[in-house]
C-alpha positions in Angstrom: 7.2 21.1 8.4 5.7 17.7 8.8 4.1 15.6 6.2 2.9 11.8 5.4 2.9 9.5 2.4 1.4 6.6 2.6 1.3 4.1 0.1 -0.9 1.8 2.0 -3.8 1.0 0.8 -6.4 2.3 3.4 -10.2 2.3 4.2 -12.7 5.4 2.7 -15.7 4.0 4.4 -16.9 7.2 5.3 -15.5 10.3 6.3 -15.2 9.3 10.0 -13.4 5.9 9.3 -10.7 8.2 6.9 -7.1 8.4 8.6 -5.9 11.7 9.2 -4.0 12.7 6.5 -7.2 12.0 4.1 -9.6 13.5 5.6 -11.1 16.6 4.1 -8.9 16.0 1.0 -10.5 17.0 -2.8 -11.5 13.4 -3.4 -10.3 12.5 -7.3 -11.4 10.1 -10.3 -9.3 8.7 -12.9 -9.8 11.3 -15.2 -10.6 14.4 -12.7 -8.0 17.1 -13.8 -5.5 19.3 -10.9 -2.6 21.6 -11.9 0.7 20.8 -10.2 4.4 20.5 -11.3 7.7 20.0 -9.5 11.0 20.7 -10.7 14.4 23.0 -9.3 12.9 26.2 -10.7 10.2 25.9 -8.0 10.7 27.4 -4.9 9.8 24.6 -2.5 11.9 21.9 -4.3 12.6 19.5 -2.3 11.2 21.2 0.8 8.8 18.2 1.2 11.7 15.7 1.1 12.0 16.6 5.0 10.5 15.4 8.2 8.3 13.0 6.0 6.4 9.4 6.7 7.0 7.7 3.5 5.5 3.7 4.1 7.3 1.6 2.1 5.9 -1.2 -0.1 8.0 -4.2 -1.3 8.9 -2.9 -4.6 10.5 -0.1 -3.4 12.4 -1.8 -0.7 13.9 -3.8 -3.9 14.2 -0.8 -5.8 16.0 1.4 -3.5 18.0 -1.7 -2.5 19.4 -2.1 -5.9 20.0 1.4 -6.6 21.8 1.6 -2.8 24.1 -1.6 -3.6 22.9 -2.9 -1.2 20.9 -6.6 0.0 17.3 -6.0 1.2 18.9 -7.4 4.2 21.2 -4.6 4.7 18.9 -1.7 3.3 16.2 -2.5 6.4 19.0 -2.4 8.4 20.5 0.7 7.8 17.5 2.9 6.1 14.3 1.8 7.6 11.9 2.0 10.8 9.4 -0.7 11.2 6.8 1.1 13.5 4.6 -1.4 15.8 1.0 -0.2 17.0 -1.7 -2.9 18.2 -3.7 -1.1 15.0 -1.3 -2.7 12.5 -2.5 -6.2 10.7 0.8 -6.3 9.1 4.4 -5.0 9.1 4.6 -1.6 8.1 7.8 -0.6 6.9 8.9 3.4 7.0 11.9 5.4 5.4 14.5 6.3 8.3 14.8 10.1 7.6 18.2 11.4 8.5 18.9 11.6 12.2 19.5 15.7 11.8 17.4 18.5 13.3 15.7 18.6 9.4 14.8 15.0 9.4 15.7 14.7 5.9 15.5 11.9 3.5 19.0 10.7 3.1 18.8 10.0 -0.6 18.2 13.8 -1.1 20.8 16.2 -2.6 21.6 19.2 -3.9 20.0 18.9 -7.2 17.0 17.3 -5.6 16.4 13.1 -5.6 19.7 11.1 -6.0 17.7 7.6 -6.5 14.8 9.2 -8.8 14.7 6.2 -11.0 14.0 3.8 -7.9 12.0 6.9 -5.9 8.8 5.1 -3.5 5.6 4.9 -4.7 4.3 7.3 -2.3 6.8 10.4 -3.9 5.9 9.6 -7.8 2.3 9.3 -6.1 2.0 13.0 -4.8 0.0 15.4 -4.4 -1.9 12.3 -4.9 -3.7 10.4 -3.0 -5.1 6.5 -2.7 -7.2 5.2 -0.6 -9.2 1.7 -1.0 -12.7 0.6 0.6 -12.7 -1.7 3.2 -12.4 -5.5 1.9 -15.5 -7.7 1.2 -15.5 -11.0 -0.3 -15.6 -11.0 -4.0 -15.7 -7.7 -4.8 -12.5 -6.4 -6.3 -11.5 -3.0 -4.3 -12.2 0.5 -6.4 -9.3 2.6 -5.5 -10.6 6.4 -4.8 -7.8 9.3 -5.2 -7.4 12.2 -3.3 -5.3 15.4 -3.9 -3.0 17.3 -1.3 -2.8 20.6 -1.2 -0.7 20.9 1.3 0.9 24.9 2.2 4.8 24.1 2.0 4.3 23.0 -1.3 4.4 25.5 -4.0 3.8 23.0 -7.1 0.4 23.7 -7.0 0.6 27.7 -8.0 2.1 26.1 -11.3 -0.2 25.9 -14.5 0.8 22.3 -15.7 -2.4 20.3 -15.8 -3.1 16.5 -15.2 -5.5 14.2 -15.0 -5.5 11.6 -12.2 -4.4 9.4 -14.8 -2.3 10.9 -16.8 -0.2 11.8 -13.6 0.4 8.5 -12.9 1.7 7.3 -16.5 4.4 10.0 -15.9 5.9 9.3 -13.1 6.3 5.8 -13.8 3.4 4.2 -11.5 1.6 3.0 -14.0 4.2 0.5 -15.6 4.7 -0.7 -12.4 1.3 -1.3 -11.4 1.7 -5.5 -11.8 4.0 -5.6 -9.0 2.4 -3.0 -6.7 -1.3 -4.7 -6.9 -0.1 -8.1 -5.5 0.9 -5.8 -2.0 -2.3 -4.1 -2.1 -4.2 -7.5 -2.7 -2.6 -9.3 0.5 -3.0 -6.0 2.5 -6.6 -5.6 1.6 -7.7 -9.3 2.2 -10.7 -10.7 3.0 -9.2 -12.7 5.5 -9.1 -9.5 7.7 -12.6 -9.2 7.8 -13.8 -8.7 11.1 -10.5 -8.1 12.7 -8.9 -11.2 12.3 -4.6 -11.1 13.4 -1.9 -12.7 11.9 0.4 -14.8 14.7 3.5 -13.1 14.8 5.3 -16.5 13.3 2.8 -15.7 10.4 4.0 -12.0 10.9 7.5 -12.6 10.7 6.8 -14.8 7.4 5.3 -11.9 5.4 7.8 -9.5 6.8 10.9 -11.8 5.3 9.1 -12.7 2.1 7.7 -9.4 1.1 10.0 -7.0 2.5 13.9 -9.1 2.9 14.0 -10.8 -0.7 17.2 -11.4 -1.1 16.6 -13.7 2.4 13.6 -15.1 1.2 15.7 -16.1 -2.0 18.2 -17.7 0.3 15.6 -19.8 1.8 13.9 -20.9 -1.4 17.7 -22.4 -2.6 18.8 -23.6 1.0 16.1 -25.6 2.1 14.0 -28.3 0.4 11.5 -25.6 -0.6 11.7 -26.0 -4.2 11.5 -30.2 -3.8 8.6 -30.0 -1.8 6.4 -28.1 -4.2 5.1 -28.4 -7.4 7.5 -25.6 -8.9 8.3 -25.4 -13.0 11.5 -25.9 -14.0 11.4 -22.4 -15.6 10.3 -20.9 -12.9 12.7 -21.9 -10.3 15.2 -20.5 -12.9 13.7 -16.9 -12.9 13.5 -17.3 -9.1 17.2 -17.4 -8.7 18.5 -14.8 -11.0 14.8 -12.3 -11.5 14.2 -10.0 -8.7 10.5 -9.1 -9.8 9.6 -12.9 -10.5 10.1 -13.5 -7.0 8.4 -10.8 -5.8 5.1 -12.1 -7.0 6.0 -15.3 -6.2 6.6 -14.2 -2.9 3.0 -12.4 -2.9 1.5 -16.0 -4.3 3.1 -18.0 -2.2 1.9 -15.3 1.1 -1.8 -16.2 -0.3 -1.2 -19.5 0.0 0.8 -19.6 3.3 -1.5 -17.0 5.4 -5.2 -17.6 3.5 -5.4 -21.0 2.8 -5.7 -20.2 -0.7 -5.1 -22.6 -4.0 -2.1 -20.7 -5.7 0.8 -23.2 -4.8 0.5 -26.5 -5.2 2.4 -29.3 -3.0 4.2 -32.2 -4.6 2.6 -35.4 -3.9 4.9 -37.1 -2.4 5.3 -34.3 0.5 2.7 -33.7 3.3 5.4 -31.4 5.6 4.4 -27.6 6.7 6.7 -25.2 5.3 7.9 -22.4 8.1 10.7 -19.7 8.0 
């Protein structure tokens, strides 16, 4: 059995432009209805937790991090792949599965998911789908949802019924939404109209400050960082000891390093460039 979830954002400008594991997918609204449950009295539990691409996004890098005891540093060391293709924009970060002839998630047990509170996005996502149009200037993206019905999973013979919605206020998606939007904003940009590449200096920035918080933290408090911008007292604070104030700090300050855009402000007494 092989299987994808994807968490990144990606293009539905037409059916031709869809990537593979969207296409000819039930597209979904918000409130559109499907039945599907998943729980040990199902037959296939857990069978999808093998062979599997599950992207990663920031926050559950963090989450699985914390949950794992260990730094960011170490988790991407030890239980991630970071795939390269001249298609990418950006670091794409993927779940190592174990190396076994299975392929199974290593945080999967006998009584199914062993880090369920910190699970990705991408496993409280399915059997749904997301999928966002290409970026334009202005025009805040509409996400469109799509629903996989895929034959080694068994959850869909059950009679539980959700909406699109509803779905994702269970399983926790919902409440985390705030943090999960500021990755989708920098991965949809504008910037990337018209096929415009980051350096790989710029590439390794996002990578350390999205992905490796606890080095991006390290930088923030060992360098001059904090003297050389225009940072609140009170937010420096929740920067040293708050792991999801720094995370969208990080995605702020990512707008400002690789856009150009307004959402940090230098001190005035400092004209220097900032680098990794």
């Amino acid at each position: 059995m092989s299987s994808s979830k994807s968490p990144t954002p990606t293009s539905t400008d037409g059916a031709d432009s869809l990537p593979e594991p969207l296409r000819g997918k039930r597209q979904l609204k918000l409130e559109s209805t499907f039945c599907f449950d998943c729980q040990p009295k199902v037959d296939c539990f857990t069978n999808c937790c093998s062979d599997v691409n599950i992207v990663l996004t920031p926050l559950d890098v963090l989450s699985l991090a914390r949950k794992a005891g260990l730094t960011t540093r170490q988790f991407l060391d030890q239980h991630t792949l970071t795939p390269i293709t001249k298609d990418l924009h950006l670091p794409v970060v993927m779940l190592k599965m174990q190396a076994t002839a299975e392929k199974r998630c290593p945080f999967v047990g006998d009584q199914g998911c062993t880090v369920y509170e910190a699970r990705p996005w991408a496993c409280r996502m399915y059997p749904v789908g997301m999928g966002l149009p290409p970026a334009r200037a202005g025009v805040p993206p509409d996400p469109t949802y799509f629903l996989f019905e895929d034959a080694f999973c068994h959850g869909h013979r059950e009679p539980r019924s959700w909406t699109v919605e509803a779905w994702q206020r269970d399983q926790g998606v919902t409440a985390r939404d705030d943090l999960e939007i500021g990755f989708r904003d920098l991965v949809g940009h504008p910037w990337f109209i018209g096929g415009r590449q980051l350096d790989p200096k710029r590439i390794e920035m996002f990578f350390m400050v999205a992905y490796d918080l606890d080095t991006f933290r390290e930088f923030l408090f060992t360098t001059t960082f904090v003297q050389r911008f225009d940072l609140e007292e009170k937010l420096v604070e929740s920067l040293r000891n708050d792991d999801h104030a720094l995370l969208r700090f990080g995605f702020r300050w990512l707008r400002f390093a690789l856009f150009g855009e307004p959402t940090v402000q230098r001190r005035a007494a400092s004209a220097e460039d900032m680098s990794p």
